[in-house]
N, C-alpha and C positions, 0 to 999 in steps of 0.2 A: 677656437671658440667664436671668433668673430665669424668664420664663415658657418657654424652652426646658429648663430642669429639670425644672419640671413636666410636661410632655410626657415625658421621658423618664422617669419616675417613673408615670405613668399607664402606659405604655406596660409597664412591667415587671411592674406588675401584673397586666395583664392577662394576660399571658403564663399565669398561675397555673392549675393544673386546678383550682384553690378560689376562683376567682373567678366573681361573679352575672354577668360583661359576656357577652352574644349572644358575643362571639370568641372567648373563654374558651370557653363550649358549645359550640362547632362545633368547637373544637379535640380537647374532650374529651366526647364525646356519651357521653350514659347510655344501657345497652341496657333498654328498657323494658320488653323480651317477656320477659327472667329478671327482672323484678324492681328494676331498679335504682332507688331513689331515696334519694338521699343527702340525711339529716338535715343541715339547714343552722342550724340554730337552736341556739348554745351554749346557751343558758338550758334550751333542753328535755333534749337529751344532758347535763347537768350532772344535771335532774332527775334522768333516768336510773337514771345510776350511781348517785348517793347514794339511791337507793329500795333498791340492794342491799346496802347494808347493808356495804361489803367491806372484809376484814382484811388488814391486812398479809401476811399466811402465806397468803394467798387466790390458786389460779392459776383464771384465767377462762377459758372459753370465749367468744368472741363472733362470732357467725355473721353472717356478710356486713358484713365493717367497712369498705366501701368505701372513702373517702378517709384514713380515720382519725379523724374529728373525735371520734368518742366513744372510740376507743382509745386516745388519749393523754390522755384522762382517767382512764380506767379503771387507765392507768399510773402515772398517780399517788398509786393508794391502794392497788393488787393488786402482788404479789411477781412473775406473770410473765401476760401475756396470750397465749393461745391463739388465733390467728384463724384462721376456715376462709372460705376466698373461692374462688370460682367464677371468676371475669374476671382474669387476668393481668394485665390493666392497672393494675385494682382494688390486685391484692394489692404490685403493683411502690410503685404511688404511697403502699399504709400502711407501705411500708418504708421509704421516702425521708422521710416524715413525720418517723423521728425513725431517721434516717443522724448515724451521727457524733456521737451523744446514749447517755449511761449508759442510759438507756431502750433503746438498740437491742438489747441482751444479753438485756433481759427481753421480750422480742417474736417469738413464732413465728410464721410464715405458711404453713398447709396450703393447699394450690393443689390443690381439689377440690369435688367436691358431697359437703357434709355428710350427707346422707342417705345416700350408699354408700360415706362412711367411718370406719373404725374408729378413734374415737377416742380418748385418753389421757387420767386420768386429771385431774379438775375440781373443784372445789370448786361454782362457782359460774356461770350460763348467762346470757350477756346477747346478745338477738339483736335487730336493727334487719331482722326476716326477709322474705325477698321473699315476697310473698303463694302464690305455685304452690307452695311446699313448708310450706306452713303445715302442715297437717295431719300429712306424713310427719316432720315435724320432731320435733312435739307428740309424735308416738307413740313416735319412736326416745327422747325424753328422758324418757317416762314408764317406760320399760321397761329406762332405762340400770340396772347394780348393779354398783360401788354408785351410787348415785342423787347427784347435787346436791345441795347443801345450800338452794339457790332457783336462781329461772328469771323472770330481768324479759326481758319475748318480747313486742315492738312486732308487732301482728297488723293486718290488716283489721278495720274496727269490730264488722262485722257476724259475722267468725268469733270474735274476742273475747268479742260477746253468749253465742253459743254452748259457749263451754266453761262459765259460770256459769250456764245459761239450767235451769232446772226442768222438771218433769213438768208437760203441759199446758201448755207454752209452743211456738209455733208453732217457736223454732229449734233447741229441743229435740233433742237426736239422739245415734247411737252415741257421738260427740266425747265430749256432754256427760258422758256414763254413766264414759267411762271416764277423762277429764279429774278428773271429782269421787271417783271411787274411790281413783285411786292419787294425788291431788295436792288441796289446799286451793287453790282457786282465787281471787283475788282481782282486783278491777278497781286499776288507779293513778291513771292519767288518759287523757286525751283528748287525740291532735295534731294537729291542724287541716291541711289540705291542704298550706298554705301553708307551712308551716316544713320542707318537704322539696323538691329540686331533681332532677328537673320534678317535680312536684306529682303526685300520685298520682292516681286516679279518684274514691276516695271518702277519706275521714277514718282515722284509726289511730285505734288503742287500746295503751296498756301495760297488759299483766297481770302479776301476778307467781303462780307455779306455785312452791309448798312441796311436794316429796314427801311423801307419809306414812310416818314414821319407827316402829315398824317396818312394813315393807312388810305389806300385805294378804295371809294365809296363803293364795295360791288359785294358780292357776296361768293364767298372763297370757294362753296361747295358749287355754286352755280359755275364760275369761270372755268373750277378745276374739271369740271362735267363736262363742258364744253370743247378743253382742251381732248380729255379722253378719247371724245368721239373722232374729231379730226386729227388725231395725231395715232389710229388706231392702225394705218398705215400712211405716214406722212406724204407717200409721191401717189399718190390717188387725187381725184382730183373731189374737192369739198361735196358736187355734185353726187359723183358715188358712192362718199363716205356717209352722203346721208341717204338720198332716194335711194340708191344701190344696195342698202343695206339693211334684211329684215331687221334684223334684231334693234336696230337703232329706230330705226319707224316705231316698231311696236314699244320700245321703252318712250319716245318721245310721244306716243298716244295715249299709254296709261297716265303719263305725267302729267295730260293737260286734260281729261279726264278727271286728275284728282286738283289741278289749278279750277277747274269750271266748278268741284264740290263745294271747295275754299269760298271762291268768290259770285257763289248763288247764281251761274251761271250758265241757263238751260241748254242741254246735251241734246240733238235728236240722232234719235236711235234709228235702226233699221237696212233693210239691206237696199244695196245701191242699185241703180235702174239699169245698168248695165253689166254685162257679162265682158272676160276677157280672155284672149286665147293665152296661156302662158309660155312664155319662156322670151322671144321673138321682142315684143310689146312693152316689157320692164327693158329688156339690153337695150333699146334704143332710146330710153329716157335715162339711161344714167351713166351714157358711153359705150354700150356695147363690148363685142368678143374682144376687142385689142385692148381696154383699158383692164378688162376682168384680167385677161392672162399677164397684162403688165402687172398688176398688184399681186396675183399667184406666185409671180415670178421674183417678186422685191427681195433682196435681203434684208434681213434682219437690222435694226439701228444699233444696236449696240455690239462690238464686232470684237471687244476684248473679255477684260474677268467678270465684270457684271453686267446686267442688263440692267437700265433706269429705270423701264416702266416694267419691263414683264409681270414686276413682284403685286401692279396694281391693276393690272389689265384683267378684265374679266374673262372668262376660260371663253365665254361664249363668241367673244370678240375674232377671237384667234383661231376659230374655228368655220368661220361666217363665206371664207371666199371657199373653202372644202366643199362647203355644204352648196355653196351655187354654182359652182365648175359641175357638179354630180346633176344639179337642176338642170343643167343647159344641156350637158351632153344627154339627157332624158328625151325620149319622143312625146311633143307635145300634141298626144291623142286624146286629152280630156279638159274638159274646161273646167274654171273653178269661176266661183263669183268672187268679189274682191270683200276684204274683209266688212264693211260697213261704212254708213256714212261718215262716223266720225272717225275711221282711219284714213276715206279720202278727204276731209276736210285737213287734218291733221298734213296728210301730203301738199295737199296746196297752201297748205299756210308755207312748210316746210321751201317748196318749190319759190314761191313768191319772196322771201326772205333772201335765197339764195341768188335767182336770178333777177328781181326786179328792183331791191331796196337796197343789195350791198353790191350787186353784180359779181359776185365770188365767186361764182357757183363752179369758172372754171379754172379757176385759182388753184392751185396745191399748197397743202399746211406748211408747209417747210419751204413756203417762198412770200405766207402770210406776215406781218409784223405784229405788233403788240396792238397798234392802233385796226388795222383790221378784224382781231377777235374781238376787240372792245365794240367795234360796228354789229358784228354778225350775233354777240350775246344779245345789245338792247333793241336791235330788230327782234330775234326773238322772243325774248320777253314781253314784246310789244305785244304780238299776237300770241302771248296765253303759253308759247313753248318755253319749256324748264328743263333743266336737266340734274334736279336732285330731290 
């Protein structure tokens, strides 16, 4: 008898969607390709929450609380948890978590992707995030107002390097810039493959994200515009990324175009007095054949499971050095005139910004600082150029 208890005792257990048993996973499989992997390790989810510091009068957000193990910690010390989950199954099983418990009263469950919904008001962000919205996450949290009072955000190791990563570090990037402007970045720890079910590919990270209290006087579309352009390949140098580059000229002409409609301020039109041979005449104002094939040649920034920016880059961006390798290797048997006078006014504003007022121009974005972009936005701005 005794050992038929125990049988049925095992046997109940296993039943559990929180059980380690092979039966238990096949009953209840993690979807990999969103992301799922559920922290299994109390000690580390303890960590956690107590890195944030949380008050009583404290309502949390916490982004992907799969089974619940860290939300009904979080319950224990927050007034009410926020969760926002993507999988049904997910969001069914944090509710059953704590059915029939004074805890269920303080527990919402939004059945959605965080990133295209609008959420209610937070004190405080704790997310266990699936790696594919790491970055859309990052930015909608940097740009919430009002803002979080902190942000403990379980990442991939290697995207966590990069929000604290410096100038002149290889993972260096748009994230970092704007990661460090609007937020105090810090590292917590380190979660090893293992303490998560199934195990992930590589290693986590906790960081903890403090807003900067008060917010940075600037405007978030303009800065984040800015970064785009120069960070569209980071080892080019600022000069090619802007003269060098049609597509970047022609958005920063219609822009200032619609800045001159804005502020009543007269356009002359018409075509310019000069003719130009092409192909020759541009390489020599924005570096020439060895900086082209240097950027043709770059690798990619992001060199693991995700890409930071790919998901915000515009197609046309990425396509821009293709389209001028095919222009240069072209015989230059016909002339064109150049677009008008206010695309060459538009360059020289562009040109003067870069080489006379910031001296950047032969600077590369990924050896810029934070105080640099902040120079190169309000020169532009100065002269009428926007970038949103």
């Amino acid at each position: 008898m005794p050992k038929a208890q125990k049988v049925k005792r095992n046997g109940a257990a296993n039943s559990s969607p929180y059980s380690k048993s092979s039966a238990a996973h096949n009953i209840f499989k993690m979807k990999t390709d969103i992301g799922q992997h559920v922290l299994k390790n109390p000690g580390v989810a303890q960590a956690i929450v107590d890195k944030a510091d949380l008050k009583q009068s404290d309502i949390v957000l916490e982004v992907g609380p799969g089974t619940g193990n860290i939300t009904v910690k979080i319950l224990e010390k927050a007034k009410k948890v926020i969760a926002v989950e993507l999988d049904p199954r997910m969001a069914a099983e944090v509710t059953k978590r704590v059915q029939g418990k004074p805890e269920a009263k303080r527990l919402e469950v939004l059945l959605g992707d965080v990133v295209k919904t609008e959420l209610p008001y937070f004190d405080v962000c704790i997310s266990n995030t699936p790696y594919q919205i790491s970055s859309p996450l990052t930015f909608k949290l940097l740009t919430l107002s009002p803002s979080p009072r902190t942000c403990i955000l379980t990442f991939q190791l290697e995207f966590a390097q990069r929000l604290f990563a410096r100038p002149g570090s290889a993972l260096y990037s748009r994230l970092s810039v704007n990661a460090q402007m609007w937020a105090t970045v810090t590292h917590i720890m380190k979660i090893g493959r293992t303490n998560s079910r199934p195990p992930p590919a590589v290693e986590s990270s906790v960081v903890r994200l403090v807003p900067k209290k008060p917010r940075p006087q600037i405007s978030w579309e303009e800065w984040d515009g800015l970064l785009r352009v120069c960070f569209v390949r980071k080892n080019r140098t600022l000069r090619a990324g802007f003269l060098g580059t049609t597509t970047v000229m022609e958005m920063l002409e219609h822009n200032y175009r619609t800045w001159c409609a804005q502020n009543d301020v007269p356009v002359e039109e018409g075509p310019p007095e000069k003719e130009w041979e092409h192909g020759m005449d541009m390489d020599a104002s924005v570096g020439g054949d060895d900086e082209i094939a240097e950027a043709g040649n770059e690798e990619d920034e992001w060199g693991g499971i995700m890409d930071v920016d790919d998901d915000d880059t515009p197609q046309f961006f990425q396509d821009e050095l293709d389209e001028r390798a095919r222009l240069l290797n072209a015989k230059p048997t016909s002339k064109r005139k150049r677009k008008g006078k206010v695309a060459e006014l538009v360059r020289e504003k562009v040109r003067r910004v870069l080489e006379d007022e910031t001296e950047l121009a032969d600077r590369r974005a990924r050896m810029c600082d934070e105080g640099d972009f902040l120079k190169l936005l309000w020169a532009f701005n100065k002269e009428g150029i926007h970038f949103s």
